[in-house]
N, C-alpha and C positions, 0 to 999 in steps of 0.2 A: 158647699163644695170647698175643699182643701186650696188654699190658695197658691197657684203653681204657675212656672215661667216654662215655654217652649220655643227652643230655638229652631228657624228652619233656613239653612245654609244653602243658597245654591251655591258653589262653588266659585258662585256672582253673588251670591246673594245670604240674608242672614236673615233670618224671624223667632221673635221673641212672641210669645205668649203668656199672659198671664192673668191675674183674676179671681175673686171669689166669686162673686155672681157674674164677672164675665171671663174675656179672655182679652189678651192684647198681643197682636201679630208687628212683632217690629220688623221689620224687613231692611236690610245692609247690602248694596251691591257694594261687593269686592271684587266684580271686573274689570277691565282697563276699558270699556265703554258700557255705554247706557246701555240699561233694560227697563222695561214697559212693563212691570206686575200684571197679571190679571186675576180678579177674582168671582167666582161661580157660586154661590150658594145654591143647595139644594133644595129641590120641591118643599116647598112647609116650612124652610127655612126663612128667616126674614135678612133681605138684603141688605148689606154693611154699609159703610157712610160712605167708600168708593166701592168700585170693580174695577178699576184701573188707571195707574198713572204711571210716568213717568219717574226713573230712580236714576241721579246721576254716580258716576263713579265712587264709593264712598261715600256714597250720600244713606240718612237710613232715615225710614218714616214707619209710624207706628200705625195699626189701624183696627179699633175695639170689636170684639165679637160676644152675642150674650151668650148666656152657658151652654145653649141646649142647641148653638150650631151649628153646622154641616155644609160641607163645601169645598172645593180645590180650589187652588193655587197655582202658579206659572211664570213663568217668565219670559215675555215678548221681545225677541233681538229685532236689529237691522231695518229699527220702525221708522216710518217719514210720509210726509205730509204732501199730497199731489198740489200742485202749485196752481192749476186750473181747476180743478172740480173741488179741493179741499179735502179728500177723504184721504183718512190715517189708514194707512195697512204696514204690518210689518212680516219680513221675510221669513219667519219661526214664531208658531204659537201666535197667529192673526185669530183674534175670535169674530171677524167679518164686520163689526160692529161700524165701522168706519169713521173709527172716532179714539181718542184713549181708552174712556172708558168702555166695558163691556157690555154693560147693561143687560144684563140677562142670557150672555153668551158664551160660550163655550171655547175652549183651545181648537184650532183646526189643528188635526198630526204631522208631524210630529212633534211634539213636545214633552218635555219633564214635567212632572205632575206630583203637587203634594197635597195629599188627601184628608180630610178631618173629620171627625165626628165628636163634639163635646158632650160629654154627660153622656155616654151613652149606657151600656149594658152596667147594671151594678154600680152607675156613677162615674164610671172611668171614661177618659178620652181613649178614640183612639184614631191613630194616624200610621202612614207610609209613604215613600216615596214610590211614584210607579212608573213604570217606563213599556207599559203594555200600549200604551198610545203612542211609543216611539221615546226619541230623546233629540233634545236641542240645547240642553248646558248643562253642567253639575249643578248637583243643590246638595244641601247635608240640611237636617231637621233633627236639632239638638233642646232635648227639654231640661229644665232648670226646677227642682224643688216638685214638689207633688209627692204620691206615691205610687207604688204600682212597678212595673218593668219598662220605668221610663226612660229606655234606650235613644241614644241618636243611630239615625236612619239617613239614608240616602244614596247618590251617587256619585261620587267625586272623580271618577275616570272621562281622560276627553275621549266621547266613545267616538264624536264625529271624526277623528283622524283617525281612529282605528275599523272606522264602520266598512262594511262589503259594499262592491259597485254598484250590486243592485240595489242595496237598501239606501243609499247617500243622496240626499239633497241638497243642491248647490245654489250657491245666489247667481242671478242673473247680472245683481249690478258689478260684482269684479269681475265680469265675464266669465261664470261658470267655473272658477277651477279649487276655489275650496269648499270645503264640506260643510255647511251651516248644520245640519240637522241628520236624525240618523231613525227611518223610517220602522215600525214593529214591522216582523213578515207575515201577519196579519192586515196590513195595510197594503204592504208593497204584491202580496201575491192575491189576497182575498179569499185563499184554500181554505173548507173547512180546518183541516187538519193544525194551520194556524191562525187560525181564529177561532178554536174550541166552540165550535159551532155546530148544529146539525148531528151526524155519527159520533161526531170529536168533540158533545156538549157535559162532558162529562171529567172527572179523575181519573175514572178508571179506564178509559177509552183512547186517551190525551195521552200517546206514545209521542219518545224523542224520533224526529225527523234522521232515518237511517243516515249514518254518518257516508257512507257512499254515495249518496243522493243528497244536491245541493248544499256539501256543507258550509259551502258557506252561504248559505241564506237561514240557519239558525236563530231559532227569537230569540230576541234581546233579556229577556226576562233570567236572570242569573243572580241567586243571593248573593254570592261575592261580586254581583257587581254593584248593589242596592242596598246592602248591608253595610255602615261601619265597624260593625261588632265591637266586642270589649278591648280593649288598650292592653296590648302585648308587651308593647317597648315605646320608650323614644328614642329615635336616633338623631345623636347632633353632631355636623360634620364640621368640622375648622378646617381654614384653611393659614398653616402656616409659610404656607410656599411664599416664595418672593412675587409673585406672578398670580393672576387670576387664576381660579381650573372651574370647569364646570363640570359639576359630578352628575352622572346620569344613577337612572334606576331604572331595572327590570325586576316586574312581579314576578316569580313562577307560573306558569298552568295554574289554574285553579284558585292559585290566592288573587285580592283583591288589590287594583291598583291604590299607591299610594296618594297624596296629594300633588304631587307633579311626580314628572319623572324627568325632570333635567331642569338644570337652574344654573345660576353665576354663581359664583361663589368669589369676589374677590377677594386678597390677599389681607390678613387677619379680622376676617367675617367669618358669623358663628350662624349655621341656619338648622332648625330643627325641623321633623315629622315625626306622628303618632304611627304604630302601623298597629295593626288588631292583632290579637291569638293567632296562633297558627298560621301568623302570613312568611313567606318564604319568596328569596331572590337575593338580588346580588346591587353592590352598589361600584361604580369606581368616579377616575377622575381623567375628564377630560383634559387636555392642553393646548395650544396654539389655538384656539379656537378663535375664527372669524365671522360676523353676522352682520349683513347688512341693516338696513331700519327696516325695511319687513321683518327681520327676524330670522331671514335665510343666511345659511352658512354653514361651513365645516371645519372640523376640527383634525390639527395636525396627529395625534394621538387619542385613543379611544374613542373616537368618531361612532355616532349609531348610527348613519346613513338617511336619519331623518330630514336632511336639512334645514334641520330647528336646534333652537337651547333646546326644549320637551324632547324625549327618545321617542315615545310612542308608542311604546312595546318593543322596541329595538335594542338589541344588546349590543355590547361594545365591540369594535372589529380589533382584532390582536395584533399587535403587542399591548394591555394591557393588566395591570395591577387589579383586583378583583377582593371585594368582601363580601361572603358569602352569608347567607343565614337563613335557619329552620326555627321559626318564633316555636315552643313548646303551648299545650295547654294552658289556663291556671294551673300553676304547683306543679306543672313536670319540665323537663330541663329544656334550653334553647339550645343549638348546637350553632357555631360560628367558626369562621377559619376567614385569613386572607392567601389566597393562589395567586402564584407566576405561574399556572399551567396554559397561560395561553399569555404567557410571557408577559415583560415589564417596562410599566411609563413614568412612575412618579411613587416616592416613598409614601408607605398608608401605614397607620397605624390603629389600630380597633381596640377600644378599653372598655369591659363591660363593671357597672358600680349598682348599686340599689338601686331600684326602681322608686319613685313617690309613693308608689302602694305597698311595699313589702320589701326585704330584704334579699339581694341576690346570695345565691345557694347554688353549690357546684364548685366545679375547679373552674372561678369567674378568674380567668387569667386573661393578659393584655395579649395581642399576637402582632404581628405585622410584621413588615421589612422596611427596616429606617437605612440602609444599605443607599449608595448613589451606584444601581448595577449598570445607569447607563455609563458613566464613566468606565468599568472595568469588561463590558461587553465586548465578549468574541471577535474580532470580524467580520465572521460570519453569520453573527446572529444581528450586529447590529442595524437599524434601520439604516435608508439611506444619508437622514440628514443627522442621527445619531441621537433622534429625542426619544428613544425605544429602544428595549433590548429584546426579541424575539424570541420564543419557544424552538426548541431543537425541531420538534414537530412541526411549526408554522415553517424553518427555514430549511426542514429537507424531507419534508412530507412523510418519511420513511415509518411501516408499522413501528419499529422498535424502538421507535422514539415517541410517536402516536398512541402506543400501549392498544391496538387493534391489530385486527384480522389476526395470525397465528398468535403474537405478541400481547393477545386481550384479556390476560388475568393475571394477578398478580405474581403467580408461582413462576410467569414467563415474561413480564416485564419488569425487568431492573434498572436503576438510578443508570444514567446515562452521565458521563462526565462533565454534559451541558447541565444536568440536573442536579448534580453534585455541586455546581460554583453557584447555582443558584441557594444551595439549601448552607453551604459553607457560608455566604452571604448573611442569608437568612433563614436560620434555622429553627424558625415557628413557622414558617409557611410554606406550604404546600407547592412543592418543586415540580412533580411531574404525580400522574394520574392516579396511582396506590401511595401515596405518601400519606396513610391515613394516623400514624400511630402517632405523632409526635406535631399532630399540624390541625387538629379537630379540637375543638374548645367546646365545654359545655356549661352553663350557668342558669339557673330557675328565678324569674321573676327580674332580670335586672333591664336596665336602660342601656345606652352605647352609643361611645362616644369614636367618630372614624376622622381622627387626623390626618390631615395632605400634608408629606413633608415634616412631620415632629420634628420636636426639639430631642437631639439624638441624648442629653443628659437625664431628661425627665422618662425616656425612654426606656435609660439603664436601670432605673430607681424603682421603674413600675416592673421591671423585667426581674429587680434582685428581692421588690418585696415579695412575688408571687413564687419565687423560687426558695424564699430562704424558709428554715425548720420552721 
């Protein structure tokens, strides 16, 4: 066998594999507390030199497998030791064992699940992350060297703050009110129909759950939420504001979330994320933002309402600065813009440059608004304490400013003189709802870099080279 490395990332966690006549599973927690591995080998398989231990924060431990193994993987939260009886149980992903190790034991649901088979058909490994048993952390399972379509896999979205009531499992020991784990609706209802069981034991039989009925009790089971797929873009965000911002992110429908979706960014720090092919949403930038030591808080401007740094799937409330983007295929174009249509909090500026893998192609033009519009804000658009300039639509609700109901196509909604000092301002971005010709950017295979606050000089240079013959 070809001698090859495989990484398996909970999003706590990291594993390496490698080996010619075997494998080696490094595993890295990169959560801000301990996880508890557990490991299963399969019937006829021969058991590893653990089944489980203990990983502290950054801590990483290797642990060999021979070639022809089979077997999951996991990761045990909120685990501790009864002080009377001695038995270990942990609050996600207990394999009953009553002890670290598992010893021949299985995950109880819910849990994240990384699955292996070495050598198997034709000599090839193969492996997935799975979340039909439910979900209790991210992991990513990233392979290194070998051949084959050895893709990284996994699931990197927190699903437990975004999970439904019915499916959410809560700890008893903070007294019930956050979400440790996020149950399959094969678990939580026991219906054939999700449990592909009985009638439903089948492909062809295994219809999606009528979206009028229970939707939200839908399984968890969603390639964009399991899949990292191929490397679209990087995005790196600066911050050169005087002042911290903490930039949130919303996926679109259907694309997959990123590696977080809210963070700090203080004042001249540089943070990046990969995002896949065809992922689509929006980035901006928080301000004033306050958070206690749990982690609860909120933000003077572009607030998500989650009372976290994370958004959660929560978009920013308006007046907010917005970057927009539709990642393309390989080889077909990306499309990007920054909107004040739902009005403005802080100067952004968006630069798209070559990617690592290829050359950007298109009109890769920089856009943004380097403008200070709180300063020159309306009156009446401005916020009350003045750290925001409001959309005409956010501050008089009115269609023909909305670009709805009669006012809802372009032939019948025109630049409004609120939309006019925004576009005089900044006239690459996107002022009000049809402002498509002059505010839509497209570029094939590049990276992208989204400034808080640019340097208004480097701004004009990036703005005179994309403009001149």
């Amino acid at each position: 066998m070809a001698k090859h490395s495989i990484f398996i990332t909970f999003i706590t966690l990291s594993l390496l594999i490698s080996g010619a006549l075997s494998a080696t599973f490094t595993f890295t927690n990169n959560c801000d507390y301990t996880v508890w591995p557990g490991i299963l080998s399969n019937a006829g398989t021969p058991e590893l030199s653990t089944t489980g231990f203990p990983l502290q924060k950054s801590e990483t431990q290797t642990v060999s497998a021979p070639s022809n193994w089979s077997g999951r993987m996991w990761a045990r939260t909120l685990c501790s030791t009864d002080p009377t009886t001695g038995a270990f149980t942990c609050a996600t992903g207990d394999c009953g064992s009553g002890k670290t190790p598992c010893s021949g034991s299985g995950a109880a649901p819910p849990a994240t699940l990384a699955e292996f088979t070495l050598a198997g058909a034709d000599g090839l490994d193969f492996y997935d992350v799975s979340l039909v048993d439910g979900y209790n952390l991210p992991m990513l399972v990233a392979p290194r060297g070998g051949s084959g379509n050895c893709s990284s896999t996994g699931c990197l979205a927190d699903l437990n703050g975004a999970c439904p009531s019915d499916l959410k499992v809560v700890s008893k020991s903070n007294g019930g009110s956050d979400s440790v784990a996020c149950r399959s609706a094969c678990e939580a209802y026991g219906t054939p129909q999700y449990c592909c069981s009985g009638a439903y034991g089948n492909p062809n039989t295994q219809k999606s759950l009528d979206q009028n009925s229970q939707a939200s009790a839908q399984p968890l089971i969603n390639e964009t939420m399991v899949y990292l797929g191929v490397k679209g873009a990087t995005f790196t965000f600066i911050n050169k504001c005087d002042h911290p911002v903490w930039p949130g992110i919303l996926s679109s429908a259907g694309s997959p979330p990123l590696g977080t979706t809210g963070f700090e960014l203080p004042h001249g720090t540089t943070q990046t994320f990969d995002a896949p092919t065809g992922w689509s949403g929006r980035f901006w930038g928080r301000t004033g933002c306050k958070f206690d030591s749990s982690g609860r808080g909120t933000c003077t401007t572009g607030d998500c309402g989650s009372d976290q740094v994370a958004c959660n799937g929560a978009g920013a409330a308006p007046p907010a600065t917005l970057a927009e983007f539709t990642l393309g295929s390989p080889g077909s174009k990306d499309f990007y813009d920054v909107s004040l249509v739902d009005g403005y909090n802080l100067p952004m500026m968006v630069d798209a440059a070559p990617s690592s893998l290829s050359s950007g192609a298109g009109a890769c033009g920089s856009t943004g608004c380097v403008a200070d519009l709180n300063a020159r804000c309306p009156a009446e658009l401005r916020t009350g304490d003045g750290t925001a300039c409001r959309s005409a639509c956010e501050a008089f609700g009115k269609p023909e400013y909305c670009c709805s109901g009669e006012f809802g196509s372009p032939d019948k909604c025109a630049p409004s003189v609120y939309s006019q000092m925004f576009k005089s301002a900044c006239p690459r971005s996107y002022s009000y709802a049809y402002d498509d010709a002059t505010s839509t950017f497209t570029c094939a295979s590049a990276d992208y870099t989204i400034t808080f606050c640019p340097d208004l000089t480097s701004c004009l240079t990036d703005i005179h080279n994309w403009w001149k013959p």
